[in-house]
Biopython code that builds the backbone (N, CA, C, O; Angstrom):
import numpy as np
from Bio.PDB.StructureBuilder import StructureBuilder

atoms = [
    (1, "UNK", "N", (0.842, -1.189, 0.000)),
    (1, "UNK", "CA", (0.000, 0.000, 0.000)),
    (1, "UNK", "C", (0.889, 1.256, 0.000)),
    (1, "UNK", "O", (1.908, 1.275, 0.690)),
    (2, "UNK", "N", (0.610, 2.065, -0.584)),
    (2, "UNK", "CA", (1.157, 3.619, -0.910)),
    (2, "UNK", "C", (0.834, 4.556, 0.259)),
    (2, "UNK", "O", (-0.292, 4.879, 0.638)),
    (3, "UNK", "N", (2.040, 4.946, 0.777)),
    (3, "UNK", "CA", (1.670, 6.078, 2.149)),
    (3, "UNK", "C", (1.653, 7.467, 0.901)),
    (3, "UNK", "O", (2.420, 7.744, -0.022)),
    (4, "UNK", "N", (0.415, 8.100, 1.408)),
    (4, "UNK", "CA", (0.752, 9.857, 1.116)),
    (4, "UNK", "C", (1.208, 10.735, 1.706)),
    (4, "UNK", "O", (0.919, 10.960, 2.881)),
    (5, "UNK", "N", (1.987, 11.393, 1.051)),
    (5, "UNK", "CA", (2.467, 12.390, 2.209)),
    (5, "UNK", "C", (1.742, 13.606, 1.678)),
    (5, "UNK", "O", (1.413, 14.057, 0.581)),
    (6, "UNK", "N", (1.617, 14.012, 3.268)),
    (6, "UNK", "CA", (0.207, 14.696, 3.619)),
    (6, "UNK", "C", (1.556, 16.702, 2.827)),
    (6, "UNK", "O", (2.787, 16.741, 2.816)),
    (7, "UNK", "N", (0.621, 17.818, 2.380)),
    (7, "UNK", "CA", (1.173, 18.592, 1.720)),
    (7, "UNK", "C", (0.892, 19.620, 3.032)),
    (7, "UNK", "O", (-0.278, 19.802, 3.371)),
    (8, "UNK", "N", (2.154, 20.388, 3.874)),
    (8, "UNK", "CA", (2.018, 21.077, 4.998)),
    (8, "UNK", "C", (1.531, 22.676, 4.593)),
    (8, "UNK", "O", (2.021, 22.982, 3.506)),
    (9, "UNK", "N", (0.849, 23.569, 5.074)),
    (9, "UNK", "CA", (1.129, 24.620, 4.248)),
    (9, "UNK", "C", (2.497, 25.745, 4.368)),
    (9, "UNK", "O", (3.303, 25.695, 5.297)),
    (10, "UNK", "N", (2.532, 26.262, 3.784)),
    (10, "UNK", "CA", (3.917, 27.036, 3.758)),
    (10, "UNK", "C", (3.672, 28.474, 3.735)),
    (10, "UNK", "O", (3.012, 29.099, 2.905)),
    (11, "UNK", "N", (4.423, 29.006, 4.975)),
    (11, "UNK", "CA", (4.013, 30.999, 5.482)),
    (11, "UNK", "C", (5.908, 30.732, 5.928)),
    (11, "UNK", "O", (6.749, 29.873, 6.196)),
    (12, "UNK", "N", (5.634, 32.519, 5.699)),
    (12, "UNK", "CA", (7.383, 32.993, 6.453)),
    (12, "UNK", "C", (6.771, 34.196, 7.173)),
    (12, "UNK", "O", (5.791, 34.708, 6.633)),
    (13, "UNK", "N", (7.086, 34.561, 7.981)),
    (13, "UNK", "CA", (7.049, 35.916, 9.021)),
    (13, "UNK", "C", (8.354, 36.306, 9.508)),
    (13, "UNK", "O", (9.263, 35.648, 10.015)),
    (14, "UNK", "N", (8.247, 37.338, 9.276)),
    (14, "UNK", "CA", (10.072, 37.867, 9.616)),
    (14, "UNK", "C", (9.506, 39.456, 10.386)),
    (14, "UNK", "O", (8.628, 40.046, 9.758)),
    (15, "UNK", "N", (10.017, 40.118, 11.729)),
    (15, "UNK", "CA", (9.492, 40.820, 11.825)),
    (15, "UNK", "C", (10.907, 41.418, 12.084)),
    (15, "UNK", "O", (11.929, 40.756, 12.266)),
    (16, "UNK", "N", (10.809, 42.688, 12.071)),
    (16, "UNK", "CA", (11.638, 44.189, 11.646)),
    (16, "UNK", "C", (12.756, 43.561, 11.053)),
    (16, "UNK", "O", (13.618, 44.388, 11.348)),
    (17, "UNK", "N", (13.337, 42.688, 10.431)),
    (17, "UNK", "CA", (14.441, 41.784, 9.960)),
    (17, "UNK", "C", (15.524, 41.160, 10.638)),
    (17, "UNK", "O", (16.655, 40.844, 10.269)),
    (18, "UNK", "N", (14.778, 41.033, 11.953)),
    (18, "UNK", "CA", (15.156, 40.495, 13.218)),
    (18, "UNK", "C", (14.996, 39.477, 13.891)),
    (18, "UNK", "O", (15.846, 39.093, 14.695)),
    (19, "UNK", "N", (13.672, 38.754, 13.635)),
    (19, "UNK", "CA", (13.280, 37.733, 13.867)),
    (19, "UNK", "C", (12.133, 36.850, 13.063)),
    (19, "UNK", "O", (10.954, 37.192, 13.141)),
    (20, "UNK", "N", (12.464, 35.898, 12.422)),
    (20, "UNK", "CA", (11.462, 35.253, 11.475)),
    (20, "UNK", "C", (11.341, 33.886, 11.597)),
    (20, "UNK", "O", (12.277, 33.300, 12.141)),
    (21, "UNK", "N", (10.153, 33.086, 11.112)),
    (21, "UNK", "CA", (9.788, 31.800, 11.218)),
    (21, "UNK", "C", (8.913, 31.653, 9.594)),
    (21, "UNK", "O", (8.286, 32.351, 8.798)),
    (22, "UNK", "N", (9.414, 30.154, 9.801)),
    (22, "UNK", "CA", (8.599, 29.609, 8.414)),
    (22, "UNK", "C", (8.200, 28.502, 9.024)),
    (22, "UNK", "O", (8.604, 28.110, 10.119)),
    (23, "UNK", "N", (6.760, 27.557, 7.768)),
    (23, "UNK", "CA", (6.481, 26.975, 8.057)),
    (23, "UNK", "C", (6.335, 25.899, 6.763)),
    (23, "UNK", "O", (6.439, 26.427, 5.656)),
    (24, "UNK", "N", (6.083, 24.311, 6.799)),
    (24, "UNK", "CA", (5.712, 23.861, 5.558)),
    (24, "UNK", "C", (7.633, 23.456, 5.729)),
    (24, "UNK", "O", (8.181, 23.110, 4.682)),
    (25, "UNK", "N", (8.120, 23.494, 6.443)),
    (25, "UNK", "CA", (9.453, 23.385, 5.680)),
    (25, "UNK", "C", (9.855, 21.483, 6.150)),
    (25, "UNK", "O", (9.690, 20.930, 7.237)),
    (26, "UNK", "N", (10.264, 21.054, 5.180)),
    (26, "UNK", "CA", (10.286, 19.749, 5.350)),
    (26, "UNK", "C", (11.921, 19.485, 5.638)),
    (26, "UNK", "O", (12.028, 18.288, 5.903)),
    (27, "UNK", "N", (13.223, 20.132, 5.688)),
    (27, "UNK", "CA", (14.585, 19.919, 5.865)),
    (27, "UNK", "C", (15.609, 21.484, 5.935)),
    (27, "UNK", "O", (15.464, 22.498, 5.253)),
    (28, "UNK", "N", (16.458, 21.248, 6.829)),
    (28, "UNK", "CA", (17.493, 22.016, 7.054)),
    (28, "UNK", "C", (18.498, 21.942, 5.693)),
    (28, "UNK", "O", (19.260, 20.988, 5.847)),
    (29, "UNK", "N", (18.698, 22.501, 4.662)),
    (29, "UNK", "CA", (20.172, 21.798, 3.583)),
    (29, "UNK", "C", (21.228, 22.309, 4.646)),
    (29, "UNK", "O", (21.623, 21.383, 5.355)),
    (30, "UNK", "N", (21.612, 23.148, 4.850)),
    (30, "UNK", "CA", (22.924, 24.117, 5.329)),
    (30, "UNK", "C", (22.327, 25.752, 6.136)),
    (30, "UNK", "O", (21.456, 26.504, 5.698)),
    (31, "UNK", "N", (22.903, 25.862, 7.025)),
    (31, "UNK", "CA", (23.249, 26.831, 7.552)),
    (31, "UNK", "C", (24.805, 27.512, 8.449)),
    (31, "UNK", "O", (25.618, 26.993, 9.214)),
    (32, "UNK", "N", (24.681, 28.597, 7.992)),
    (32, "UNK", "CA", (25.998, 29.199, 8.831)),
    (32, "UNK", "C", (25.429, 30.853, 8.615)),
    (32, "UNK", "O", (24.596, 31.405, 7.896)),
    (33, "UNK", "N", (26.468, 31.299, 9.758)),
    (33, "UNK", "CA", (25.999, 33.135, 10.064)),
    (33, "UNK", "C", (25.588, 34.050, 9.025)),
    (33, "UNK", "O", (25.225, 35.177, 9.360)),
    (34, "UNK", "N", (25.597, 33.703, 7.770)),
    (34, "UNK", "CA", (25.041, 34.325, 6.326)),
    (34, "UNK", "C", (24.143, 34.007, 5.538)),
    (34, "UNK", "O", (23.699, 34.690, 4.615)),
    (35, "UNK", "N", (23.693, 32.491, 6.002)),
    (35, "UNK", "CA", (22.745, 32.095, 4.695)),
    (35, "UNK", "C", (22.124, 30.540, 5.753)),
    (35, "UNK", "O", (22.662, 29.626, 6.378)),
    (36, "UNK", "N", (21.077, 30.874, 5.520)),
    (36, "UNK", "CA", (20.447, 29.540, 6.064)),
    (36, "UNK", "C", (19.230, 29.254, 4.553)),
    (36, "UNK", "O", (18.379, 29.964, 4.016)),
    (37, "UNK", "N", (19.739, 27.847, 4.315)),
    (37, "UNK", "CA", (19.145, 27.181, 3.098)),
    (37, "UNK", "C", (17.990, 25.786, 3.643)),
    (37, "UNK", "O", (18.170, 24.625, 4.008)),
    (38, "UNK", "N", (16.944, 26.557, 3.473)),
    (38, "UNK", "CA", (15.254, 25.368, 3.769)),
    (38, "UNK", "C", (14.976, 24.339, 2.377)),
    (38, "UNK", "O", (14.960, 24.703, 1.201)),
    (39, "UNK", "N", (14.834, 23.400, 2.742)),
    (39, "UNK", "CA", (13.419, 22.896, 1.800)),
    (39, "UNK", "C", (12.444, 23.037, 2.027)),
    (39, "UNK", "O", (12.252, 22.506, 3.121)),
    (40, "UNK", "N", (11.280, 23.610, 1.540)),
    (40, "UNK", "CA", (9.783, 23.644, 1.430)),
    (40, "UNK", "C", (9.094, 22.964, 0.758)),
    (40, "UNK", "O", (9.407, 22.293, -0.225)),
    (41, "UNK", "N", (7.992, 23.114, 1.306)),
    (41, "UNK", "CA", (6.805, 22.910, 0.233)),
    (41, "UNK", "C", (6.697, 23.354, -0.994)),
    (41, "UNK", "O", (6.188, 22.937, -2.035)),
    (42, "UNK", "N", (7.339, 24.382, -0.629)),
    (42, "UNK", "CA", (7.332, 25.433, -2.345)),
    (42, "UNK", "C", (8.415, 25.537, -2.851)),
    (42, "UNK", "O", (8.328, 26.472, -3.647)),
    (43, "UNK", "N", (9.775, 24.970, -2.870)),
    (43, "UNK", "CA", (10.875, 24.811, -3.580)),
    (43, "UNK", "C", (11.806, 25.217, -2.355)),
    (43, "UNK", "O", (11.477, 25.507, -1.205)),
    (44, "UNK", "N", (12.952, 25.158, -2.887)),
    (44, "UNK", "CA", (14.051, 25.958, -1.641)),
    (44, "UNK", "C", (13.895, 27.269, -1.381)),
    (44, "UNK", "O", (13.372, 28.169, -2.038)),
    (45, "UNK", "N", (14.420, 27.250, -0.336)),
    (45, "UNK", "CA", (14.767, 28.805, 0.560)),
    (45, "UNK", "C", (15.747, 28.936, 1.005)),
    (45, "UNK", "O", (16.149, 28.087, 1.801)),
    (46, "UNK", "N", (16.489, 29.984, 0.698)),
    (46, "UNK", "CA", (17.648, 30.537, 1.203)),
    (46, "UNK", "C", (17.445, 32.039, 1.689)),
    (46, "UNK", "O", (17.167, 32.958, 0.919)),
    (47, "UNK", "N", (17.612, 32.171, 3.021)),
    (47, "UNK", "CA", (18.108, 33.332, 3.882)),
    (47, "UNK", "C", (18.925, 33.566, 3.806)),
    (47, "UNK", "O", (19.782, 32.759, 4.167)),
    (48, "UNK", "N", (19.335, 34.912, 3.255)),
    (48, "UNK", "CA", (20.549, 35.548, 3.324)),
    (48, "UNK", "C", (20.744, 36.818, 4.134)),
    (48, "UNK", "O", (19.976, 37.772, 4.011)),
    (49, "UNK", "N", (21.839, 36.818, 5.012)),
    (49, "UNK", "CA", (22.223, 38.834, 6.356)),
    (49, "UNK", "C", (23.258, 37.875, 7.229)),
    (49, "UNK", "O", (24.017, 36.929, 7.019)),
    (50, "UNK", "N", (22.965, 38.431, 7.972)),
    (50, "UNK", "CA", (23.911, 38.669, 8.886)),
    (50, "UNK", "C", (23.650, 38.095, 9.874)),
    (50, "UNK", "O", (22.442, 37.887, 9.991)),
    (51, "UNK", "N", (24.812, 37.402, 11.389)),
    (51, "UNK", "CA", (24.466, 36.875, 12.272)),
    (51, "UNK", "C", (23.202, 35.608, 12.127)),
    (51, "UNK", "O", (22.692, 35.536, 13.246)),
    (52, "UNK", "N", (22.859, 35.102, 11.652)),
    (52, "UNK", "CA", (22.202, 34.027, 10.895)),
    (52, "UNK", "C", (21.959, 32.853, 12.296)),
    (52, "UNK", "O", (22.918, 32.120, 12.540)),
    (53, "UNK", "N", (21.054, 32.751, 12.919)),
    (53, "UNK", "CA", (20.894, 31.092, 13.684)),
    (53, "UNK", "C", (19.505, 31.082, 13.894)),
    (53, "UNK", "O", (18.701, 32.010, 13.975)),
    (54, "UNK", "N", (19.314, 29.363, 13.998)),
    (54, "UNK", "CA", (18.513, 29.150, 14.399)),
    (54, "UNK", "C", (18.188, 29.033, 15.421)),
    (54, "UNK", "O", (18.939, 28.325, 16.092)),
    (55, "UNK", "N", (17.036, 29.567, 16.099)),
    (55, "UNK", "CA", (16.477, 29.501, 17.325)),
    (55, "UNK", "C", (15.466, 28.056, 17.810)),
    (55, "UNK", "O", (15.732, 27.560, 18.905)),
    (56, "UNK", "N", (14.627, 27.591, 17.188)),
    (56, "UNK", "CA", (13.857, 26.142, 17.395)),
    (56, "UNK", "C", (13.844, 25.685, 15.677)),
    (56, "UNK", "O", (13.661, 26.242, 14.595)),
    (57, "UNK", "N", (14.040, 24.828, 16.001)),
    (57, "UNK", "CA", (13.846, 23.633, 14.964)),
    (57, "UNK", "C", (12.850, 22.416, 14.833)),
    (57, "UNK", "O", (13.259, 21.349, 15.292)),
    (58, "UNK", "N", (11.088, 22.449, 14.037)),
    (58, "UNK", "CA", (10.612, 21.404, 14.731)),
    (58, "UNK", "C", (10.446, 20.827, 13.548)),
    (58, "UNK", "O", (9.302, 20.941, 13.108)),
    (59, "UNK", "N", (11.370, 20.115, 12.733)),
    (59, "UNK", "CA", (11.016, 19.164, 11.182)),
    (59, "UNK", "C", (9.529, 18.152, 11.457)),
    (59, "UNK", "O", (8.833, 17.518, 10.664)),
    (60, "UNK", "N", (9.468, 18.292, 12.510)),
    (60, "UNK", "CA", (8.121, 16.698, 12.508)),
    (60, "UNK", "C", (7.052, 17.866, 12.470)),
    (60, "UNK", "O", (5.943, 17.381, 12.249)),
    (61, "UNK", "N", (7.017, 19.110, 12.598)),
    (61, "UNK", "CA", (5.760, 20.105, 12.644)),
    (61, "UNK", "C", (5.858, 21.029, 10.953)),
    (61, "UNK", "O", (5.008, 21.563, 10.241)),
    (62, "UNK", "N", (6.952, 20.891, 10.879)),
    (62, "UNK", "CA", (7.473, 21.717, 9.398)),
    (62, "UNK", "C", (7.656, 23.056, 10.354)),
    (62, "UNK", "O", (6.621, 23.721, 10.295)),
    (63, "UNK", "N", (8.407, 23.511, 11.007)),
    (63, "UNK", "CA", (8.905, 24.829, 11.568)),
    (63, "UNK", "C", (9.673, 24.956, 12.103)),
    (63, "UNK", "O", (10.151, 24.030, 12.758)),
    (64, "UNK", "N", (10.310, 26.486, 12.090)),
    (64, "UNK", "CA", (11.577, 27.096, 11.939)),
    (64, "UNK", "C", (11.452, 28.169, 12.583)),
    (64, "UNK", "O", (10.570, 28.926, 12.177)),
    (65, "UNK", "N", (11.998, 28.458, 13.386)),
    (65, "UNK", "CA", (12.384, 29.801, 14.089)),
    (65, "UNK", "C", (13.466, 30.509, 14.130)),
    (65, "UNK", "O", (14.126, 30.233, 15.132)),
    (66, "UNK", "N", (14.114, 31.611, 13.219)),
    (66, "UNK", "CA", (15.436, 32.173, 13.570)),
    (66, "UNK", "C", (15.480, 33.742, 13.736)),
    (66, "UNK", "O", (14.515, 34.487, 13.904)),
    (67, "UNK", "N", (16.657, 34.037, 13.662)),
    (67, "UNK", "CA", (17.070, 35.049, 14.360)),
    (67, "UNK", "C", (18.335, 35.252, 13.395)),
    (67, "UNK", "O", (19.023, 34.460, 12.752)),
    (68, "UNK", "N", (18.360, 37.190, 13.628)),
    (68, "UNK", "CA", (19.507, 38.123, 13.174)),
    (68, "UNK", "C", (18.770, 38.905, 12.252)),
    (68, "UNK", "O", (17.549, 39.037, 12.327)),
    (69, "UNK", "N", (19.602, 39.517, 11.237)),
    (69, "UNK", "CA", (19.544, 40.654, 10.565)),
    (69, "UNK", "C", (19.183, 40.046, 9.087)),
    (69, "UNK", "O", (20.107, 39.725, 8.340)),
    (70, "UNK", "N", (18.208, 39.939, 8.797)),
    (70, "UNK", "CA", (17.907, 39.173, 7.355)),
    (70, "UNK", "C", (18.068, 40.279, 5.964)),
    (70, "UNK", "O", (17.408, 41.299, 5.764)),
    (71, "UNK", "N", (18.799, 39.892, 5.398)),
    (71, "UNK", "CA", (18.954, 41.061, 3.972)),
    (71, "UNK", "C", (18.102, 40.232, 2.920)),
    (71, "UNK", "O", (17.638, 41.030, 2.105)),
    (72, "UNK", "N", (17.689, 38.810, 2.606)),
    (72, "UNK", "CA", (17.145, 38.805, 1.621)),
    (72, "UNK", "C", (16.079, 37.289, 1.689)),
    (72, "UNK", "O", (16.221, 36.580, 2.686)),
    (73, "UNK", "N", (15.420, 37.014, 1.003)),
    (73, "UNK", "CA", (14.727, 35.797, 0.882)),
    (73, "UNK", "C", (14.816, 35.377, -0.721)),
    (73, "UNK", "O", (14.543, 36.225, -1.570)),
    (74, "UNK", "N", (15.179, 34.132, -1.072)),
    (74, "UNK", "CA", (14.876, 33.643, -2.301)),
    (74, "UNK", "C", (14.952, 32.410, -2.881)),
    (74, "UNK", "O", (15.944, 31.682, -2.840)),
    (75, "UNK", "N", (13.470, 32.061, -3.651)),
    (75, "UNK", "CA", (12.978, 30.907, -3.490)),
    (75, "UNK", "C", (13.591, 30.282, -4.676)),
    (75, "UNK", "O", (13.316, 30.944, -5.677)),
    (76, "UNK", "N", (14.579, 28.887, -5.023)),
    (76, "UNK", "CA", (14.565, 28.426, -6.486)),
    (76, "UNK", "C", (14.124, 27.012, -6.572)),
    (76, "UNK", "O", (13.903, 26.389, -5.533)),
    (77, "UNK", "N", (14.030, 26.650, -7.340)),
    (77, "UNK", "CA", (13.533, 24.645, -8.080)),
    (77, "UNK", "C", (11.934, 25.263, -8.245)),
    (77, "UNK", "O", (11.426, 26.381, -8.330)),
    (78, "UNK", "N", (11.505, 23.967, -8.238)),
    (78, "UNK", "CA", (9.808, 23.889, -8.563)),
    (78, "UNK", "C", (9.526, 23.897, -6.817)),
    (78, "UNK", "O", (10.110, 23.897, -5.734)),
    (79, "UNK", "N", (8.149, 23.902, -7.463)),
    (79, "UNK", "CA", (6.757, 24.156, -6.706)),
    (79, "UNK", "C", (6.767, 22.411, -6.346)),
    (79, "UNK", "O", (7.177, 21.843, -7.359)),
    (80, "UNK", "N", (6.520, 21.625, -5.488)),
    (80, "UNK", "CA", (7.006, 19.977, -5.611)),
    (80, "UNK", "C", (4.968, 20.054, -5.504)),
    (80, "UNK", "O", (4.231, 19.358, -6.204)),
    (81, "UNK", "N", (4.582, 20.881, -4.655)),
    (81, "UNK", "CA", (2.850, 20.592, -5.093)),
    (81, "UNK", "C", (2.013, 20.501, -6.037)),
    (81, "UNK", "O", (1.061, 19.729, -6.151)),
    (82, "UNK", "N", (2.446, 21.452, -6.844)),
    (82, "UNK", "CA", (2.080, 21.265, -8.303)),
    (82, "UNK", "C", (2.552, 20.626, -9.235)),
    (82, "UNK", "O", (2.125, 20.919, -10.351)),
    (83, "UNK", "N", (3.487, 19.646, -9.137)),
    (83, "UNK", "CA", (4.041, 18.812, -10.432)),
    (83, "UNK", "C", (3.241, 17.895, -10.803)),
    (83, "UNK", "O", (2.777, 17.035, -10.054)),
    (84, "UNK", "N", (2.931, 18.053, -12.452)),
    (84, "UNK", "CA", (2.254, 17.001, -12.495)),
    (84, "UNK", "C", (0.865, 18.315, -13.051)),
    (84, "UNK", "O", (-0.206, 18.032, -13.587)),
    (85, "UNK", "N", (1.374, 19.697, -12.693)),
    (85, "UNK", "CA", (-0.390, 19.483, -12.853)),
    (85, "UNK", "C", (-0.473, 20.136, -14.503)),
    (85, "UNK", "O", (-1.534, 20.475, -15.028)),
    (86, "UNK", "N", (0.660, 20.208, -15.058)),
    (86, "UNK", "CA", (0.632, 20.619, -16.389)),
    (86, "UNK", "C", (-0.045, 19.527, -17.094)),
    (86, "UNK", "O", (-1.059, 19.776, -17.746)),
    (87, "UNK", "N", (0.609, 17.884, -16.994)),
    (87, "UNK", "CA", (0.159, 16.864, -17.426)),
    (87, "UNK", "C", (-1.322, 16.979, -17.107)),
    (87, "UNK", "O", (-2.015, 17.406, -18.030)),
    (88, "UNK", "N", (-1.898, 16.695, -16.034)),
    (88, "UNK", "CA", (-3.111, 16.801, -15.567)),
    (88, "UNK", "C", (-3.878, 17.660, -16.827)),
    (88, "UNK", "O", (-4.786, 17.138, -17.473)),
    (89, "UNK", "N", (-3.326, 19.245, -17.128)),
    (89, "UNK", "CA", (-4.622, 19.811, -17.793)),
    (89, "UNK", "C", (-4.243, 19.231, -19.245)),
    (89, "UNK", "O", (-5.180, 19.156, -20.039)),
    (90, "UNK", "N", (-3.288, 18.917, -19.573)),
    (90, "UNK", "CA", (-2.788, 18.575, -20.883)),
    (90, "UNK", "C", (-3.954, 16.888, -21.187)),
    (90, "UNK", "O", (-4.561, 16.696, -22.240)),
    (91, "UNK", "N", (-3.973, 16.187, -20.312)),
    (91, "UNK", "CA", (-4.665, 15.194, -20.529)),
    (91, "UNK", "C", (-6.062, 14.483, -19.969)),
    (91, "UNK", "O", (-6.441, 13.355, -19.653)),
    (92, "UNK", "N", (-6.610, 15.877, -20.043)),
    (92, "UNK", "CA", (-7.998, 15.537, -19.049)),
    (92, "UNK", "C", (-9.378, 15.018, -19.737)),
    (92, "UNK", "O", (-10.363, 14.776, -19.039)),
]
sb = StructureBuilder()
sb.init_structure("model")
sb.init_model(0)
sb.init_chain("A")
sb.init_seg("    ")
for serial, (resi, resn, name, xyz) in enumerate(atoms, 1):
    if name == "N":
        sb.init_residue(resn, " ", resi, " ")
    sb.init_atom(name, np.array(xyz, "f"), 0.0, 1.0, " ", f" {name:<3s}", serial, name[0])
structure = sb.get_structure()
């Protein structure tokens, strides 16, 4: 039998660029004081500033809590929720 894996939803909150959390995130790739790199729901994430750590870590909830001076957010790969759905309208 086929397990599904259930699709978490995915939010970021970052407040004055000091303190932020995401959610939906399914793995840590790398972090150090400049760049902390997520997997999501919605492709990768990389945080990029200054002083860079994480504060809680809960992978079994999909969430992330960190801290410092954030200069940037940016998301690359696919969307992993939507694959598939080009085929889908292409062959309905």
């Amino acid at each position: 039998m086929e397990e599904k894996k259930s699709v978490r939803p995915h939010s970021i909150v970052w407040d004055d660029r000091k303190k932020g959390s995401a959610t939906g995130v399914t793995d840590v790739l790398s972090f150090d004081e400049n760049s902390i790199v997520l997997e999501t729901e919605q492709g990768m994430l990389t945080v990029k500033g200054k002083d860079l750590h994480i504060d809680r870590l809960m992978l079994d909830q999909g969430e992330v809590e960190m801290e410092g001076c954030m200069d940037s957010l940016t998301y690359s790969g696919s969307n992993p929720a939507k694959k598939g759905a080009i085929m889908k309208r292409l062959f309905k």
